[in-house]
DSSP file (Angstrom, degrees, kcal/mol; ACC not computed):
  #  RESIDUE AA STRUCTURE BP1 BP2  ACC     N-H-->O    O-->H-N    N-H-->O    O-->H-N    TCO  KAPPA ALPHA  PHI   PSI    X-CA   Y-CA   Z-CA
    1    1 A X              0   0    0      0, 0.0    48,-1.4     0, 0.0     2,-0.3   0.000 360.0 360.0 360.0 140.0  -46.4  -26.5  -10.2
    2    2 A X        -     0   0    0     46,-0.2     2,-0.3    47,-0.1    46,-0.1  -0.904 360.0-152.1-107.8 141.7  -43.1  -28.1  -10.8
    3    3 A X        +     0   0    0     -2,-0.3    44,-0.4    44,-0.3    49,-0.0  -0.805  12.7 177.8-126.8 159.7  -40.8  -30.3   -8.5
    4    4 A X        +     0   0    0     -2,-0.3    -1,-0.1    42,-0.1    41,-0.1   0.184  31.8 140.3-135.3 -25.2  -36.7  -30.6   -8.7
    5    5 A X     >  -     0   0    0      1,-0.1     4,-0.8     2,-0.1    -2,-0.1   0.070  40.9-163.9 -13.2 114.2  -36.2  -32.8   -6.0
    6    6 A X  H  > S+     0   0    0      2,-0.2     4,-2.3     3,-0.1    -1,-0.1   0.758  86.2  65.2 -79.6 -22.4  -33.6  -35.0   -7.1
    7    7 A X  H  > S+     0   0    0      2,-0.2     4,-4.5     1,-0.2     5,-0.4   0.988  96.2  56.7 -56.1 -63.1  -34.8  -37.3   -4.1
    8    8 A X  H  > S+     0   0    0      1,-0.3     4,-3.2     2,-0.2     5,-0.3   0.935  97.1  53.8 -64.3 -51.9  -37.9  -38.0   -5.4
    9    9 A X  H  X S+     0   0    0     -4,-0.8     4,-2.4     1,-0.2    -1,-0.3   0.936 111.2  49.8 -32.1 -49.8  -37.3  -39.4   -8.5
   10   10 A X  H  X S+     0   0    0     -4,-2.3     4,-1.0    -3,-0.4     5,-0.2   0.966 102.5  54.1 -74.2 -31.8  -35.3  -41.8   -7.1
   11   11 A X  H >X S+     0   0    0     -4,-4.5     4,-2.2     1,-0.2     3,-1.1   0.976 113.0  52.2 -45.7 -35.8  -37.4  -43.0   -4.4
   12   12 A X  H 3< S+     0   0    0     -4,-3.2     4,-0.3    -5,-0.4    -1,-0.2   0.948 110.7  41.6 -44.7 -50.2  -39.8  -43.5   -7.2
   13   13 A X  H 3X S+     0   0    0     -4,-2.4     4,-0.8    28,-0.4    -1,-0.3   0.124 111.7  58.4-101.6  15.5  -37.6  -45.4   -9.3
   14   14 A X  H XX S+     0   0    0     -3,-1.1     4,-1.4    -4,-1.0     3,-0.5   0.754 109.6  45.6-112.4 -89.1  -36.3  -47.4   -6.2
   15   15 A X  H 3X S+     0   0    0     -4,-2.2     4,-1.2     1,-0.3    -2,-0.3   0.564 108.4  58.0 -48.6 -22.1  -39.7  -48.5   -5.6
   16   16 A X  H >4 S+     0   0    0     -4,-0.3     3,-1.8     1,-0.2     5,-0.5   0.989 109.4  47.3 -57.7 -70.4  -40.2  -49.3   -9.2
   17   17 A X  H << S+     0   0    0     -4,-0.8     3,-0.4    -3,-0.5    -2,-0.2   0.708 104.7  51.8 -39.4 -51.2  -37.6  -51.4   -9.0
   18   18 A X  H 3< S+     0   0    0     -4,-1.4    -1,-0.4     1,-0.2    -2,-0.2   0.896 107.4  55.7 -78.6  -3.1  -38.3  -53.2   -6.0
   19   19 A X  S << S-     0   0    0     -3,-1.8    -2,-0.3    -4,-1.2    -1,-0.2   0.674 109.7-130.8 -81.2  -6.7  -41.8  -54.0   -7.4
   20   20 A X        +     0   0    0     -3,-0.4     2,-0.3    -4,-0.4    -3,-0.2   0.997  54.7 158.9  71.6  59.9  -39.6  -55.2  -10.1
   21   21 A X        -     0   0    0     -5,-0.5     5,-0.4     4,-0.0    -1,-0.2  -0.769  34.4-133.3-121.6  81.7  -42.2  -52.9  -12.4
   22   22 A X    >>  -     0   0    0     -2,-0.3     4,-1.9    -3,-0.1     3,-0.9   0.062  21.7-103.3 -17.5 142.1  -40.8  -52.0  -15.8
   23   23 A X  H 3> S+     0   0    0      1,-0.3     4,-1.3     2,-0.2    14,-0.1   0.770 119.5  43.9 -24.4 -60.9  -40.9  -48.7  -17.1
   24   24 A X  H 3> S+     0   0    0      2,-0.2     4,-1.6     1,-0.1    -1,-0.3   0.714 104.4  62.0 -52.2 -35.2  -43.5  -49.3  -19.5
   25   25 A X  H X> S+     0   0    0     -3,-0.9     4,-0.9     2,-0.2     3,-0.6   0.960 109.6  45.7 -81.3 -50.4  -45.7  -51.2  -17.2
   26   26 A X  H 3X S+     0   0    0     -4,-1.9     4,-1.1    -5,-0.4     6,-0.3   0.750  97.4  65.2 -55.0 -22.5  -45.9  -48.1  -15.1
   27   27 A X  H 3X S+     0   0    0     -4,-1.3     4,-2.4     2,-0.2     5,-0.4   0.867 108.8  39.1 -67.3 -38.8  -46.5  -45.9  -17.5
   28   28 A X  H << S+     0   0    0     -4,-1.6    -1,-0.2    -3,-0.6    -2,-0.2   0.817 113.8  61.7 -65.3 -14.7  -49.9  -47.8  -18.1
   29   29 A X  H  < S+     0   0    0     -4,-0.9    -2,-0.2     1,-0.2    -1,-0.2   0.778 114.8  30.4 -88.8 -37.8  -50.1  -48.0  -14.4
   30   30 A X  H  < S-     0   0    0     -4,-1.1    -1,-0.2    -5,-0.1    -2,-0.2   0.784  96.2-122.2-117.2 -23.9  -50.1  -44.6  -14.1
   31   31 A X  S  < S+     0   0    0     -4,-2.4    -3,-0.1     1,-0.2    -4,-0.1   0.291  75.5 121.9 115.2  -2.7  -51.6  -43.0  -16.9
   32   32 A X  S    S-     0   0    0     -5,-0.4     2,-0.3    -6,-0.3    -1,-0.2  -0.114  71.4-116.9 -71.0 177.3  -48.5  -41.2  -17.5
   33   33 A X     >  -     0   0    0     -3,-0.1     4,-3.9    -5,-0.0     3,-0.4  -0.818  41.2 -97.8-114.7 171.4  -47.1  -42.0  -21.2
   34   34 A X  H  > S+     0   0    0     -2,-0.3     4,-2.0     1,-0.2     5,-0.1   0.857 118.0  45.6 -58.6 -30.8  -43.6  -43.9  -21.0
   35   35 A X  H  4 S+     0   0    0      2,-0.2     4,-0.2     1,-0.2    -1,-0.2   0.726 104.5  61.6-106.0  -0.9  -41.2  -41.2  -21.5
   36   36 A X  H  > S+     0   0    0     -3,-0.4     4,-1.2     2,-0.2    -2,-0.2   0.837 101.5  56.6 -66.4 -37.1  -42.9  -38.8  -19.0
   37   37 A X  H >X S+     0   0    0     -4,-3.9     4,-1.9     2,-0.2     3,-0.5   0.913 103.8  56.2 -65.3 -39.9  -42.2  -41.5  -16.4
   38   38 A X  H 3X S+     0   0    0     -4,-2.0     4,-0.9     1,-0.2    -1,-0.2   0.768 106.6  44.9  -0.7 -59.7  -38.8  -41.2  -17.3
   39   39 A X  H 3>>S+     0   0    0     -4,-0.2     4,-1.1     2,-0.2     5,-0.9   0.727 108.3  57.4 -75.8 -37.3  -38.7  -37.9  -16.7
   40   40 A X  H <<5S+     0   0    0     -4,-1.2     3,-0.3    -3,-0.5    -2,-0.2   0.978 111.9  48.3 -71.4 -45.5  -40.5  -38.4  -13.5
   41   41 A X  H  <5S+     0   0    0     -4,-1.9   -28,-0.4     1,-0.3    -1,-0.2   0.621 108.4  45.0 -30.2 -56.4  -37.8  -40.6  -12.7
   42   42 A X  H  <5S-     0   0    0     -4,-0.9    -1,-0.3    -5,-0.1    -2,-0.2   0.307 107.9-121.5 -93.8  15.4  -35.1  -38.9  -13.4
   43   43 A X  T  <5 -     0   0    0     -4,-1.1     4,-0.2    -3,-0.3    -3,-0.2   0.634  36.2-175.6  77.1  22.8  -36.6  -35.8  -11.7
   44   44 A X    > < -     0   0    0     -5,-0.9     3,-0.6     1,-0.2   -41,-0.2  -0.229  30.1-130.8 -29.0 145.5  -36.4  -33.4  -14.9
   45   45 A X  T 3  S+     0   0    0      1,-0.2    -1,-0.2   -43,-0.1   -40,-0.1   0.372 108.4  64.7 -68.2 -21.3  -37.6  -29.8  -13.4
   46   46 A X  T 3  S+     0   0    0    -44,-0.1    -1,-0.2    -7,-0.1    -2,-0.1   0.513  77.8 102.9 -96.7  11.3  -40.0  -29.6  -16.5
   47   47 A X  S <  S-     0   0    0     -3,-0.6     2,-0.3   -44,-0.4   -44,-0.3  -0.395  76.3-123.8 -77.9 166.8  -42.3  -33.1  -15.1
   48   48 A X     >  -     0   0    0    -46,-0.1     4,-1.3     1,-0.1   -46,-0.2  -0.682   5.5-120.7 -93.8 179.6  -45.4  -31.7  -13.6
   49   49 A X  T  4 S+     0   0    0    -48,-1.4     4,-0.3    -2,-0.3    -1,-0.1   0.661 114.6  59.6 -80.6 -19.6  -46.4  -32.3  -10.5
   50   50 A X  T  4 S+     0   0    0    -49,-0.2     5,-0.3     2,-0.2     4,-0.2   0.580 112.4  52.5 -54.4 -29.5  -49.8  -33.9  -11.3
   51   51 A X  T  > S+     0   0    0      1,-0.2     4,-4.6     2,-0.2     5,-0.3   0.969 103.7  52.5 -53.1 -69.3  -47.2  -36.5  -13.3
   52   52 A X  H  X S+     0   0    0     -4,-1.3     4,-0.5     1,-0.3    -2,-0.2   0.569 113.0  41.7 -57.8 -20.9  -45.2  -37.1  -10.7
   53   53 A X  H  > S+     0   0    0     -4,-0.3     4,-0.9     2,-0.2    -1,-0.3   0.533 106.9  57.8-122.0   8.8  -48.2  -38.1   -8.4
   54   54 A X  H  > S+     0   0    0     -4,-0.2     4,-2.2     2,-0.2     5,-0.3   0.627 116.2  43.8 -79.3 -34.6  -50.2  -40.3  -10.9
   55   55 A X  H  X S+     0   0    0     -4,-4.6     4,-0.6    -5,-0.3    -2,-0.2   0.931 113.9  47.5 -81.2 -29.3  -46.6  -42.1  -10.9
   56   56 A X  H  <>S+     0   0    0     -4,-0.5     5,-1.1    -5,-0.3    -2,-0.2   0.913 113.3  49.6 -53.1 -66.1  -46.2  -42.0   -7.1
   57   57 A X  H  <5S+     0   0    0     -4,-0.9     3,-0.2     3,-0.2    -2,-0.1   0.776 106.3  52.8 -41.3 -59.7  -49.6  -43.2   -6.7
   58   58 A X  H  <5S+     0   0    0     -4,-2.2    -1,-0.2     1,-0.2    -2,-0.2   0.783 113.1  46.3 -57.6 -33.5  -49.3  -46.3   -9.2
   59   59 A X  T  <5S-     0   0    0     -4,-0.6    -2,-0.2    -5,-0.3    -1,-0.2   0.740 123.7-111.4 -93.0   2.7  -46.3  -47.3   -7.3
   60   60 A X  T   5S+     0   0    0     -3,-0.2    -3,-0.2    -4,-0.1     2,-0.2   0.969  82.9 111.4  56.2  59.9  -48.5  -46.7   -3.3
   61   61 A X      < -     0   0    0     -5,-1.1     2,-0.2    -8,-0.1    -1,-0.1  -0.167  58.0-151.7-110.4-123.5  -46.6  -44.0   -2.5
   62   62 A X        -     0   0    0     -2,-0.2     2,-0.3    -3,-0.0    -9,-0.1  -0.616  12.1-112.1-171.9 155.7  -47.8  -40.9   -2.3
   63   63 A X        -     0   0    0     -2,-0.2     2,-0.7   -10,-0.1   -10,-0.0  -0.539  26.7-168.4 -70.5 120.7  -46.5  -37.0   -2.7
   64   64 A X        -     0   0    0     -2,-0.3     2,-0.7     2,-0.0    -1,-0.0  -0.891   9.3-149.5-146.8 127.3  -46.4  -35.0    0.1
   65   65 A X        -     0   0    0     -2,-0.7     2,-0.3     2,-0.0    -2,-0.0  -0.781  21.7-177.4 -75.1  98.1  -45.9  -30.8    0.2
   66   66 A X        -     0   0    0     -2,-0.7     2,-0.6     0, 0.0    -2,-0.0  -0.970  31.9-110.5-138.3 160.2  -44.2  -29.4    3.1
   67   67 A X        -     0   0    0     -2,-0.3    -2,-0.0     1,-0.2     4,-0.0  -0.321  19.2-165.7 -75.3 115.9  -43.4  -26.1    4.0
   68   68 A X  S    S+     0   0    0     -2,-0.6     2,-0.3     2,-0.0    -1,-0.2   0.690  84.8  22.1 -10.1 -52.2  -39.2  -25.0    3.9
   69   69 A X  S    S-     0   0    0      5,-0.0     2,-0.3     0, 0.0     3,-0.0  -0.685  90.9-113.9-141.8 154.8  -39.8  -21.6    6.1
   70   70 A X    >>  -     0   0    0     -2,-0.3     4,-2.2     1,-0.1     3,-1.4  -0.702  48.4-100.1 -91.6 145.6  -42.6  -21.1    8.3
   71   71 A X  H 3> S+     0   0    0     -2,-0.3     4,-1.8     1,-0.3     5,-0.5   0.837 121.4  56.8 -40.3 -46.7  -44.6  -17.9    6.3
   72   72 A X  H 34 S+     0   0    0      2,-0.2     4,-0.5     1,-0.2    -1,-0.3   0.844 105.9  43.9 -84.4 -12.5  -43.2  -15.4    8.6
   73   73 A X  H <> S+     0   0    0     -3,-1.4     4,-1.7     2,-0.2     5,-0.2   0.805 119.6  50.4 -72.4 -38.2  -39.5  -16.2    8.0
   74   74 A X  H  X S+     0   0    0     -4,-2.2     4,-0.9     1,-0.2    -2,-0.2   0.693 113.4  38.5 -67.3 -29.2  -40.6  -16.3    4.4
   75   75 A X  H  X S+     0   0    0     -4,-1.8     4,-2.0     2,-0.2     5,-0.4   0.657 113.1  63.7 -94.8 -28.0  -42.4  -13.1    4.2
   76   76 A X  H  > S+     0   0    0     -5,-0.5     4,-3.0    -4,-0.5    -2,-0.2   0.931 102.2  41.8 -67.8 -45.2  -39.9  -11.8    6.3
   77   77 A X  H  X S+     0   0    0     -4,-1.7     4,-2.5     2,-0.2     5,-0.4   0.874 109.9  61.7 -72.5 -49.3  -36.8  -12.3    3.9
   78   78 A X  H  X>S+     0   0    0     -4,-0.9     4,-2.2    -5,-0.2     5,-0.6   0.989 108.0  42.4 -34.2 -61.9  -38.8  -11.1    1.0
   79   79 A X  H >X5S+     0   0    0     -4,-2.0     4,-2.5     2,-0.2     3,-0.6   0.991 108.4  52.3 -36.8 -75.4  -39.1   -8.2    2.6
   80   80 A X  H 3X5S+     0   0    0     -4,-3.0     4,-0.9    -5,-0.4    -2,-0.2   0.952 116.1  50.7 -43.5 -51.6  -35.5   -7.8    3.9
   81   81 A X  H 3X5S+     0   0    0     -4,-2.5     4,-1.6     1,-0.2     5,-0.3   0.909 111.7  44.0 -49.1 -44.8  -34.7   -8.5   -0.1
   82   82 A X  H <X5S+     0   0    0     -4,-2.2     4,-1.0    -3,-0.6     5,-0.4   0.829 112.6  50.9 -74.5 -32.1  -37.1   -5.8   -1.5
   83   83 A X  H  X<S+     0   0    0     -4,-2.5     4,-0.8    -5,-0.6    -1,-0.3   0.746 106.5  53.8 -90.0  -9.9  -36.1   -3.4    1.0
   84   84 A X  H  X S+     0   0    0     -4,-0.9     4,-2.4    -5,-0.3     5,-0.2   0.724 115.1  46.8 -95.8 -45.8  -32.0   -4.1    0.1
   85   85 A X  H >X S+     0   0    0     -4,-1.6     4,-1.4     2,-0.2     3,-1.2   0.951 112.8  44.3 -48.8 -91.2  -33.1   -3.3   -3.7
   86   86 A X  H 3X S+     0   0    0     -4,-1.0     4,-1.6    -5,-0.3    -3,-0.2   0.849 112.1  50.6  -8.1 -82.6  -34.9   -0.5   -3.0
   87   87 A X  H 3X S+     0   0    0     -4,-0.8     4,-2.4    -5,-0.4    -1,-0.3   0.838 114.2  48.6 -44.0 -37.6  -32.3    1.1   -0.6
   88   88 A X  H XX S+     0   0    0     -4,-2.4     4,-1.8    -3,-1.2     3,-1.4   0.981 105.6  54.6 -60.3 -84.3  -29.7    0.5   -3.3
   89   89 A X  H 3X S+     0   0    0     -4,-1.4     4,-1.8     1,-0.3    -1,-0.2   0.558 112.3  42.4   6.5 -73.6  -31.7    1.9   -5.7
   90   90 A X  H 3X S+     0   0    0     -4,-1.6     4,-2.2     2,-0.2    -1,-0.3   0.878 112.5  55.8 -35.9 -69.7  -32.0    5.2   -3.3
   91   91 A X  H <X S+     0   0    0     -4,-2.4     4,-1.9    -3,-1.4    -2,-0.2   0.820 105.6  53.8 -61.8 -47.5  -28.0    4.9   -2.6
   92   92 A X  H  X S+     0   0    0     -4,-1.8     4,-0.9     1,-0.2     5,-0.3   0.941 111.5  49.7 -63.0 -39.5  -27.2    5.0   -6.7
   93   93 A X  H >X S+     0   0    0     -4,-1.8     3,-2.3    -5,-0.4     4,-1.2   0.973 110.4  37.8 -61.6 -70.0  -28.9    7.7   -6.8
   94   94 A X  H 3<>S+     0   0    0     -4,-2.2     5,-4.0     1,-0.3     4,-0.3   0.695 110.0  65.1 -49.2 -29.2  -27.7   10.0   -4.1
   95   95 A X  H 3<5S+     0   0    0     -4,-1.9     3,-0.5     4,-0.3    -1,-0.3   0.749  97.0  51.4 -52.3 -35.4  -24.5    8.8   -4.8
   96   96 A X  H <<5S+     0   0    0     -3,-2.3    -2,-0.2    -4,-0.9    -1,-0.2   0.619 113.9  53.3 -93.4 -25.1  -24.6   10.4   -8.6
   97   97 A X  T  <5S-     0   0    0     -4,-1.2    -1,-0.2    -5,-0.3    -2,-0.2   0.747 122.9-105.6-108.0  -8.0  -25.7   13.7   -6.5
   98   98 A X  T   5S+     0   0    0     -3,-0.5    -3,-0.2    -4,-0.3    -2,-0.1   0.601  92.9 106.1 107.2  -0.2  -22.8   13.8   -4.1
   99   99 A X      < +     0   0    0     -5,-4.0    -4,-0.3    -6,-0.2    -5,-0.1  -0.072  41.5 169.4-123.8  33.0  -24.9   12.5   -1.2
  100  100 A X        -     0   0    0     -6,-0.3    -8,-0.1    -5,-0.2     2,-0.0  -0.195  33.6-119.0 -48.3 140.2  -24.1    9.0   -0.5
  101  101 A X        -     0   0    0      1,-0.1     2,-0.3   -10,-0.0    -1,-0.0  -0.078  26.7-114.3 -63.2 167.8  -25.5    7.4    2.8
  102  102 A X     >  -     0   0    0     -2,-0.0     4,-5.8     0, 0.0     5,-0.2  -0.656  31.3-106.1-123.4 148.4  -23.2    6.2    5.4
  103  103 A X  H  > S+     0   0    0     -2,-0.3     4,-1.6     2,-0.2     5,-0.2   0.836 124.6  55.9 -66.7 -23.1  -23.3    2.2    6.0
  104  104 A X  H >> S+     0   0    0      2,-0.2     3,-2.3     3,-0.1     4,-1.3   0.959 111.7  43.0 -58.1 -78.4  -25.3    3.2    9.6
  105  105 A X  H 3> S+     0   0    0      1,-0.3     4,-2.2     2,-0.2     5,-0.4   0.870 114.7  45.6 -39.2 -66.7  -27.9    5.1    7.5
  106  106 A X  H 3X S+     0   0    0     -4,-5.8     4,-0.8     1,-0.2    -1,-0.3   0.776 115.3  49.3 -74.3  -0.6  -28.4    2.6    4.8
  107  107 A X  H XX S+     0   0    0     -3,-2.3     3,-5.4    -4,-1.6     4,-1.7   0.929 112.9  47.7 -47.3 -81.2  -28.6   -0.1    7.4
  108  108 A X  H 3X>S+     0   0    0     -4,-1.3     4,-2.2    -5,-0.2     5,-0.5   0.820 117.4  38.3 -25.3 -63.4  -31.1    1.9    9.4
  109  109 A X  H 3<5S+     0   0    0     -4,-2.2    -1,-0.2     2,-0.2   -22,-0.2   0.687 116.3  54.5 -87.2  -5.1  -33.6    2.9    6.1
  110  110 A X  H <X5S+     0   0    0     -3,-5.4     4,-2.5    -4,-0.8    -2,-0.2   0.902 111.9  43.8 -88.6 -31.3  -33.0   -0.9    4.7
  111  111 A X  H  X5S+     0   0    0     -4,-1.7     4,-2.0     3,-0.2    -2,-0.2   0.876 114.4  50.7 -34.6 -43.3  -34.3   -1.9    8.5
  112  112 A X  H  X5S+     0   0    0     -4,-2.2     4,-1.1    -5,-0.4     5,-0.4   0.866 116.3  42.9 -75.3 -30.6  -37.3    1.0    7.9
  113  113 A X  H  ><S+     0   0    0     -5,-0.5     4,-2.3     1,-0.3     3,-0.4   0.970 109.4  55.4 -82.5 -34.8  -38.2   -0.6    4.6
  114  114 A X  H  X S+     0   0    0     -4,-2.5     4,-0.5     1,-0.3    -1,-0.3   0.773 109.8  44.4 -74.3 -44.6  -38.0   -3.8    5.6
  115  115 A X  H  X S+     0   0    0     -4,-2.0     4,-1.6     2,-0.1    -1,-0.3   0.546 112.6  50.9 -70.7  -1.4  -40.4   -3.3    8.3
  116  116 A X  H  X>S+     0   0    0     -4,-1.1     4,-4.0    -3,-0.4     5,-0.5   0.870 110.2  46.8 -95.9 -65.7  -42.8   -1.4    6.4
  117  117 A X  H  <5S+     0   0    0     -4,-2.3     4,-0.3    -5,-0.4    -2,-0.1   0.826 109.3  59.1 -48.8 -23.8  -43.0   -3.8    3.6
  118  118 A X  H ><5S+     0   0    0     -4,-0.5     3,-1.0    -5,-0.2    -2,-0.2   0.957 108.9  46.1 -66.3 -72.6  -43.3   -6.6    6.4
  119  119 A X  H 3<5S+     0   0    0     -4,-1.6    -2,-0.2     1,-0.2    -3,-0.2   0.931 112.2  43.0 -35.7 -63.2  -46.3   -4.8    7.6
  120  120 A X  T 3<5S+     0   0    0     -4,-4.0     4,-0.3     1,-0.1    -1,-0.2   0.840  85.0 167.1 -72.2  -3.7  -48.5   -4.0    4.2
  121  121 A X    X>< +     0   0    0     -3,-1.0     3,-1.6    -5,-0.5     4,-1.0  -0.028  37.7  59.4  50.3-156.2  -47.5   -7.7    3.2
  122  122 A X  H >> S+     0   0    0      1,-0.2     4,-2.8     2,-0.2     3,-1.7   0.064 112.8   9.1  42.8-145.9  -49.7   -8.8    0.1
  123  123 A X  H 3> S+     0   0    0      1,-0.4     4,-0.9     2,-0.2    -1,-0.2   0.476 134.0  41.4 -92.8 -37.2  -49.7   -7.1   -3.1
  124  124 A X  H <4 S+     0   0    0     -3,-1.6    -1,-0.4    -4,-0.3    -2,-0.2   0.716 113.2  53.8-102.6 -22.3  -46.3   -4.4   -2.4
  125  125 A X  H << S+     0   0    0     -3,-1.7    -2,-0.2    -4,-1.0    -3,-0.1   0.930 122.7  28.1 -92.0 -57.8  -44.2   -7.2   -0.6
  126  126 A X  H  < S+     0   0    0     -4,-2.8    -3,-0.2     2,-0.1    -2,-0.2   0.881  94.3 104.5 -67.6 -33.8  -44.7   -9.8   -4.0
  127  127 A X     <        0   0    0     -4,-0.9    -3,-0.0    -5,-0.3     0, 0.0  -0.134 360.0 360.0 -30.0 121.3  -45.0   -7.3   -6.4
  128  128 A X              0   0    0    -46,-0.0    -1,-0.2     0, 0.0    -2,-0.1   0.375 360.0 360.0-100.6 360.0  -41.5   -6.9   -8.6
């Protein structure tokens, strides 16, 4: 897993700082080598997250995961995405044959897909 939070690096490195803890000194602290805390620091997208909470840790904070979207707003816009594709998909086609949808229809069948994909969830909603 990877974090991009720009926040957290700095909280880090604001608490480094008021422990008035050097760069190097955390890095032993944490188990981390010196120029991964760097990175942790400045929040590079490539730190891991196991970095980032050996460094968290060293400094008594701690890391803490929470969720954006509740799962069903989240499965729910996947869906609504998958089903916009799809319908397009459908719409290039029919189009090339002389049979383009009307913006009521493709509402209506990106609604149908969208609930349908809502329903089987799992393995056809994540799938690309």
């Amino acid at each position: 897993m990877r974090t991009k939070s720009p926040l957290t690096g700095e909280k880090l490195d604001e608490r480094r700082r008021e422990l008035r803890m050097t760069i190097p000194q955390l890095a032993r602290r944490s188990g981390v080598s010196t120029a991964t805390v760097a990175r942790v620091l400045r929040s590079e997208s490539t730190v891991a997250i196991g970095h980032v909470q050996a460094v968290a840790e060293a400094l008594g904070m701690t890391v803490e995961l929470r969720p954006q979207a509740s799962a069903r707003s989240l499965v729910r816009r996947a869906a609504r995405a998958k089903a916009v594709r799809a319908v397009a998909l459908v719409q290039a086609t029919s189009a090339l044959e002389g049979q383009g949808l009307s913006k009521a229809q493709l509402d209506a069948m990106i609604d149908r897909t969208c609930d349908e994909l809502h329903a089987t969830g799992g393995k056809t909603l994540w799938a690309e």
